[in-house]
N, CA and C of each residue as an Amber inpcrd file, in Angstrom:
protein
   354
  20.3010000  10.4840000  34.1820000  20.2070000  11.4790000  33.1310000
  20.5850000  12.8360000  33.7170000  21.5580000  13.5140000  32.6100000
  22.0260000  14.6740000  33.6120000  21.0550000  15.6680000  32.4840000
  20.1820000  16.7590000  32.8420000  19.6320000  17.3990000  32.2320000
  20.1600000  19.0000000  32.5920000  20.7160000  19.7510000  31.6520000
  21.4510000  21.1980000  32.1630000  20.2260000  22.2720000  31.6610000
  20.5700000  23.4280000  31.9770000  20.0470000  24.5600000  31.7830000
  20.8950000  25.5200000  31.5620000  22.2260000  25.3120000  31.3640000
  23.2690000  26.4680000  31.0930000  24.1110000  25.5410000  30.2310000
  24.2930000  26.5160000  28.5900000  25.2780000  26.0770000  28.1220000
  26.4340000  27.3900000  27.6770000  27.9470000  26.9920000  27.5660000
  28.7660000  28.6030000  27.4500000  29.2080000  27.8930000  26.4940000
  29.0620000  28.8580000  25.3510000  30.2270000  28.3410000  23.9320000
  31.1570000  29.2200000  23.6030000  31.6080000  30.4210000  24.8950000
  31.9370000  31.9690000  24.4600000  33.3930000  31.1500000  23.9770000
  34.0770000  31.6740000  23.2000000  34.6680000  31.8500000  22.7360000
  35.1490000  30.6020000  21.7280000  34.3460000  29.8670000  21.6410000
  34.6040000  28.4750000  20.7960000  34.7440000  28.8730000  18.6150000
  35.3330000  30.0120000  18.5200000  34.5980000  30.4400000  17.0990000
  34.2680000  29.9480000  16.5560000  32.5010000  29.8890000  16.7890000
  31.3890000  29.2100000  16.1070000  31.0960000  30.1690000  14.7170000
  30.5920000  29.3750000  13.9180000  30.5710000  30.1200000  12.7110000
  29.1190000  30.1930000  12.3130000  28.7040000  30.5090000  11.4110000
  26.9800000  31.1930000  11.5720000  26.4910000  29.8620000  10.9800000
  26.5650000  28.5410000  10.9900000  25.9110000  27.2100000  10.7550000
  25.5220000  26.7440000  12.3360000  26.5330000  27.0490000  13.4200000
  26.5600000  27.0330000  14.3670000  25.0040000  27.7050000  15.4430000
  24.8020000  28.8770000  14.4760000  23.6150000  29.4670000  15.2200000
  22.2810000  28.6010000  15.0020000  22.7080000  28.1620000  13.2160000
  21.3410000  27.6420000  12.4800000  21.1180000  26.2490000  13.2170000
  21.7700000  25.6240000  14.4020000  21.8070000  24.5230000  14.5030000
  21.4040000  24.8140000  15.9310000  21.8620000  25.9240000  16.5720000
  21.3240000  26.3320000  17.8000000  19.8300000  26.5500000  17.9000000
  19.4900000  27.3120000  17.1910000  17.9940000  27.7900000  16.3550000
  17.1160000  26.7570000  16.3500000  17.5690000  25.5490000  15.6380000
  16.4130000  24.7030000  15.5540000  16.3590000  24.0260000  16.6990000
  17.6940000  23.6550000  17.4520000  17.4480000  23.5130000  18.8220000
  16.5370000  23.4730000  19.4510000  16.6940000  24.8840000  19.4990000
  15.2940000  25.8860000  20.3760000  14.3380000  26.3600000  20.2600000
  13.9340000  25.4420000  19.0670000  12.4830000  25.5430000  18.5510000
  11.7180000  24.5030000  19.5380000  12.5860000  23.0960000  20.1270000
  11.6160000  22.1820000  20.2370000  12.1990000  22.1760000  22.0880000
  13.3290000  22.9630000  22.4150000  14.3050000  22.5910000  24.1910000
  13.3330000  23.0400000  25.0000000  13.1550000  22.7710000  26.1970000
  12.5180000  23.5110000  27.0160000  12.7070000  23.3770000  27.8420000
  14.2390000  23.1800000  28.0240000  15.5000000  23.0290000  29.5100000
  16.4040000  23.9730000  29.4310000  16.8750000  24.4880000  28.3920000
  17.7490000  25.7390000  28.7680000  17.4030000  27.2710000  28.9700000
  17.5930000  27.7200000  29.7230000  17.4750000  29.2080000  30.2740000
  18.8490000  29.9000000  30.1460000  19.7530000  29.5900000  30.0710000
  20.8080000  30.6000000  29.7960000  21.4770000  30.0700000  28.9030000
  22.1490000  31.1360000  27.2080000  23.2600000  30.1190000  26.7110000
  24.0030000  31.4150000  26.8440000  25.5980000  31.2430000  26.4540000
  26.8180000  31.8990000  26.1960000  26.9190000  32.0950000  25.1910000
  27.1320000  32.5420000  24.0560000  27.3000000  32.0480000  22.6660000
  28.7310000  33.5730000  22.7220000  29.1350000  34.0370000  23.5420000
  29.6900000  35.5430000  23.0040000  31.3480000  35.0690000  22.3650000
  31.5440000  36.5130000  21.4320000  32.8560000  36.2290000  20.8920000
  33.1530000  35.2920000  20.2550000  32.0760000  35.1910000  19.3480000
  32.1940000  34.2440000  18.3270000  32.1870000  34.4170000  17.0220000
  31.8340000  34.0720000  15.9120000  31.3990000  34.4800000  14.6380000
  30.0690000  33.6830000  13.9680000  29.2450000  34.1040000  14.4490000
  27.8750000  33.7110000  14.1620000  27.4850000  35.0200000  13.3190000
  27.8500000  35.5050000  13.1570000  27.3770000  36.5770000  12.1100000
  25.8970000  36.7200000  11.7030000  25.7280000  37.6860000  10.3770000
  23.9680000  37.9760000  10.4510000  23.7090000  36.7340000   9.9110000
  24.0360000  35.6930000   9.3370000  22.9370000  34.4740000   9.2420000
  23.1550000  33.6180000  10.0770000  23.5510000  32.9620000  11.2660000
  23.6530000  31.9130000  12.1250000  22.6370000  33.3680000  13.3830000
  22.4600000  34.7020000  13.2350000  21.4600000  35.1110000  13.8980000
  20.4020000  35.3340000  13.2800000  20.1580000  35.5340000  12.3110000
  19.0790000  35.5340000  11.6620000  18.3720000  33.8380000  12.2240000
  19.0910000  32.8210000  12.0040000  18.2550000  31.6460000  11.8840000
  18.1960000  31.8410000  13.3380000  18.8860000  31.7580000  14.6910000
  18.6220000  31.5540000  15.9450000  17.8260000  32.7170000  16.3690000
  17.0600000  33.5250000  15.9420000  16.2620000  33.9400000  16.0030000
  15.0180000  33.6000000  15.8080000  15.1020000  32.7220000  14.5700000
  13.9190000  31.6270000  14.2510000  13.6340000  30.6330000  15.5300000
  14.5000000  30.2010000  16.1240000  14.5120000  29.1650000  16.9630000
  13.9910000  30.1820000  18.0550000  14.2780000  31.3240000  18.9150000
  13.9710000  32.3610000  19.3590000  12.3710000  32.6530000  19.7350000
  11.8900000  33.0980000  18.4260000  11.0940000  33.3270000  18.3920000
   9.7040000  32.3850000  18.3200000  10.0560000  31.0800000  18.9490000
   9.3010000  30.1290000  19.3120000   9.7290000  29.8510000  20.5870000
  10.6920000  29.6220000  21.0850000  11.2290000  29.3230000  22.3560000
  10.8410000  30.3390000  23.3270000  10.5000000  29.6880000  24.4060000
   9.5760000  30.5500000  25.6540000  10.5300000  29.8460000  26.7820000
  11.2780000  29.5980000  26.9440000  11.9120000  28.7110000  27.7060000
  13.2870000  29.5140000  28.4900000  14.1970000  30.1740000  26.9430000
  15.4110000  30.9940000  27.4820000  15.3730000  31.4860000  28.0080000
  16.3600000  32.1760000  29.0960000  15.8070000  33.4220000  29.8230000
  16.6720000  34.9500000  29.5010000  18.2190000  33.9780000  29.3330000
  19.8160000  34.8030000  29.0420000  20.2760000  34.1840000  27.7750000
  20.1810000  35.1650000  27.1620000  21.2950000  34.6660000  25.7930000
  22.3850000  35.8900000  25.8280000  23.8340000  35.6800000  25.8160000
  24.7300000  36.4720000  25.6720000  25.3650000  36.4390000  24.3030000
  25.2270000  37.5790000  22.9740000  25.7480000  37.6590000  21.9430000
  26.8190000  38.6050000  21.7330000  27.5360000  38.7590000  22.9230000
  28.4230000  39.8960000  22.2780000  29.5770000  39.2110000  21.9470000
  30.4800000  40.3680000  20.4710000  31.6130000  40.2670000  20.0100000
  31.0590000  38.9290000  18.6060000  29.8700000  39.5120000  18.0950000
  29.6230000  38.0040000  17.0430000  29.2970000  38.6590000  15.8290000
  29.6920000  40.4300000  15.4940000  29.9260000  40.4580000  14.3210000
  27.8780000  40.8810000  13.8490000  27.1810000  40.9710000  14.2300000
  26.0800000  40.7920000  13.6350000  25.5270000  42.0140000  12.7430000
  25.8720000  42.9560000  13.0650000  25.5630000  43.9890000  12.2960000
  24.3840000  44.8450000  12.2990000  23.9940000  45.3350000  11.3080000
  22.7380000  46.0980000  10.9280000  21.4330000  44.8980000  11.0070000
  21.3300000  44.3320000  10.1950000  20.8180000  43.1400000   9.4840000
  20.4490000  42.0690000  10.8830000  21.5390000  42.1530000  11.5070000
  21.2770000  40.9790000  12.3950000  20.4580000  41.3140000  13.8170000
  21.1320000  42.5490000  13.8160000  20.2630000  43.6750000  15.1290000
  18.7580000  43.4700000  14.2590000  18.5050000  43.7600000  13.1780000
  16.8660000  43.8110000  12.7620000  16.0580000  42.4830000  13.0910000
  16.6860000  41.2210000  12.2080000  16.3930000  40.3120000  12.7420000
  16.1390000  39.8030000  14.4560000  17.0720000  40.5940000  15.3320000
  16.4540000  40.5810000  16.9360000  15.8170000  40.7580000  17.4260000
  15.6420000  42.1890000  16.3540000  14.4400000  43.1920000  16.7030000
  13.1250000  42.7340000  16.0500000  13.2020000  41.6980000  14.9660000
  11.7240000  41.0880000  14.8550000  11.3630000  39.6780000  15.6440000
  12.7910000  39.1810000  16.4400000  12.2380000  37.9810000  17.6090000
  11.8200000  38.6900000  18.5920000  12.8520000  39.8960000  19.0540000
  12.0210000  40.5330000  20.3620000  10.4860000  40.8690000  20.1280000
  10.0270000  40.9480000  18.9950000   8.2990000  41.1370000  18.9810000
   7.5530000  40.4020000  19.5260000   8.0650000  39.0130000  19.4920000
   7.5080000  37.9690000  19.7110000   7.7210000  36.6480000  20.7000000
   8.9520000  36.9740000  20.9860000   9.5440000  36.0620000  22.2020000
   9.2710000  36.2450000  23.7590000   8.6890000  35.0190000  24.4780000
   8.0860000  35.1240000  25.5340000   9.1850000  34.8680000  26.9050000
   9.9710000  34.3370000  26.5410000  10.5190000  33.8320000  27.4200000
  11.8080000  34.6030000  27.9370000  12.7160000  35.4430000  27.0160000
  14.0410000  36.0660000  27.3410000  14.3000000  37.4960000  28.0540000
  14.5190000  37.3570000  29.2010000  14.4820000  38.2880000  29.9830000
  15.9220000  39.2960000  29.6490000  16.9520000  38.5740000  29.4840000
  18.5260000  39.1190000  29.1120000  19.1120000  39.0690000  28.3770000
  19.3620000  40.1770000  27.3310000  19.9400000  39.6140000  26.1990000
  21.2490000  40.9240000  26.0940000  22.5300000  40.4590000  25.7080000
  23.6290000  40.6880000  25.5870000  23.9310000  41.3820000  24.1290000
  24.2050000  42.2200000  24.1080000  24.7920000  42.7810000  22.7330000
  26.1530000  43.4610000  21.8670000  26.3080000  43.5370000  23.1300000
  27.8660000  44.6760000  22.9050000  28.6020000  44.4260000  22.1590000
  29.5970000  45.0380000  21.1380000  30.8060000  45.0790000  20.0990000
  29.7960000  43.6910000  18.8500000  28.6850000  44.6160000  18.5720000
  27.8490000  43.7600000  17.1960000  28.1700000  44.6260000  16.1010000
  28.3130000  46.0760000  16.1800000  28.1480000  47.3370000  15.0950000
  27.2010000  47.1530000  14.6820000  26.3360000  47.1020000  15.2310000
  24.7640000  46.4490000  15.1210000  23.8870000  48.2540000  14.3790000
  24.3980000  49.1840000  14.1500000  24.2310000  50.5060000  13.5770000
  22.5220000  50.9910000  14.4080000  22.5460000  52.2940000  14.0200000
  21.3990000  53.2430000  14.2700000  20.1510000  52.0470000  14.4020000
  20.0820000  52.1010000  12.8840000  18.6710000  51.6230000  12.2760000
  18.3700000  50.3180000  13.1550000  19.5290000  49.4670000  13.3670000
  19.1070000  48.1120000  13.8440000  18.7730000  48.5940000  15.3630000
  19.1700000  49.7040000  16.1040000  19.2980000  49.9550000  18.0790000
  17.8420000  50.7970000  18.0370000  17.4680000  51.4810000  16.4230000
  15.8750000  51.5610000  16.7640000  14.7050000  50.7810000  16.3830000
  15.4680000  49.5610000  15.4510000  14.2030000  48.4730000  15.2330000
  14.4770000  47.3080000  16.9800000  15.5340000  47.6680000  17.2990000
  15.3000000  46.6960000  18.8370000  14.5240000  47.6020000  19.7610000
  14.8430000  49.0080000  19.7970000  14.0890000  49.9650000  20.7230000
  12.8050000  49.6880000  20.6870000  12.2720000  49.8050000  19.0090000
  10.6260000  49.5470000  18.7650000  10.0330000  48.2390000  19.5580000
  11.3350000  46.8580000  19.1610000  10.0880000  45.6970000  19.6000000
  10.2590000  45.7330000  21.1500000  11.3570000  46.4550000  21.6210000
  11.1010000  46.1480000  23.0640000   9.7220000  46.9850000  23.6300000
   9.5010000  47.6320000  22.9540000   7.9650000  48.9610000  23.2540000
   6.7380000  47.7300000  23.3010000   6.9660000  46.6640000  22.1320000
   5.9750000  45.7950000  22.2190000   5.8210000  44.7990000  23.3240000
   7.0620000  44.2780000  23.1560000   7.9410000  42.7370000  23.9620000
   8.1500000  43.9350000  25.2570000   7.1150000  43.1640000  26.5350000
   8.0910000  44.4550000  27.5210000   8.5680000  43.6670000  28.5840000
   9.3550000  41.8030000  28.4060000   9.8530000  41.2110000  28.3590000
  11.2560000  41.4400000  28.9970000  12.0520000  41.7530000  28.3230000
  13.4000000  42.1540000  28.3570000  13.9500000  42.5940000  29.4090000
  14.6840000  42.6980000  30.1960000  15.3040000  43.7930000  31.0880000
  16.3680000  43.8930000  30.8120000  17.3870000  43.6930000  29.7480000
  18.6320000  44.5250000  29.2180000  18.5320000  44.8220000  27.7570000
């Protein structure tokens, strides 16, 4: 049995069913610590749902989301897993247009979650 802990999907353009399937994933994995997901199109609902998966999973450590389009909406949704997620030390964001409102609802949960180091 080969059991991994790193999966890279960067540039596979995954589409936001792709996240919802990642999500539930990682509600129940508790072998992966790093995924790739960047430069994709997971947009705000394939993050919205892998956030769900997220915010149960204590396991990840690196998730890389940049270039996936997420927006306002999807930055908020991060910013209500970072409240609550135990496990993710690194998380990737760059080229989301993720706006103001969403870089101070992530600012807030990282004040809570003090988790994070990027």
């Amino acid at each position: 049995i080969i059991i991994t802990e790193y999966l890279d999907f960067s540039d596979f353009l995954l589409r936001a069913n792709a996240g919802r399937i990642i999500g539930e994933v990682l509600k129940t994995n508790r072998t992966f610590k790093k995924i790739e997901l960047q430069y994709n199109r997971i947009k705000v609902e394939g993050a919205e749902a892998l956030c769900e998966g997220l915010k149960i999973n204590e396991t990840l450590e690196n998730l890389n989301l940049e270039g996936n389009n997420l927006r306002e909406n999807g930055g908020r949704a991060i910013g209500e897993m970072l409240k609550v997620n135990k496990g993710l030390l690194v998380l990737s964001l760059n080229y989301n247009q993720l706006g103001n409102g969403s870089a101070t609802h992530i600012a807030e949960a990282l004040k809570v979650n003090k988790n994070s180091q990027n």
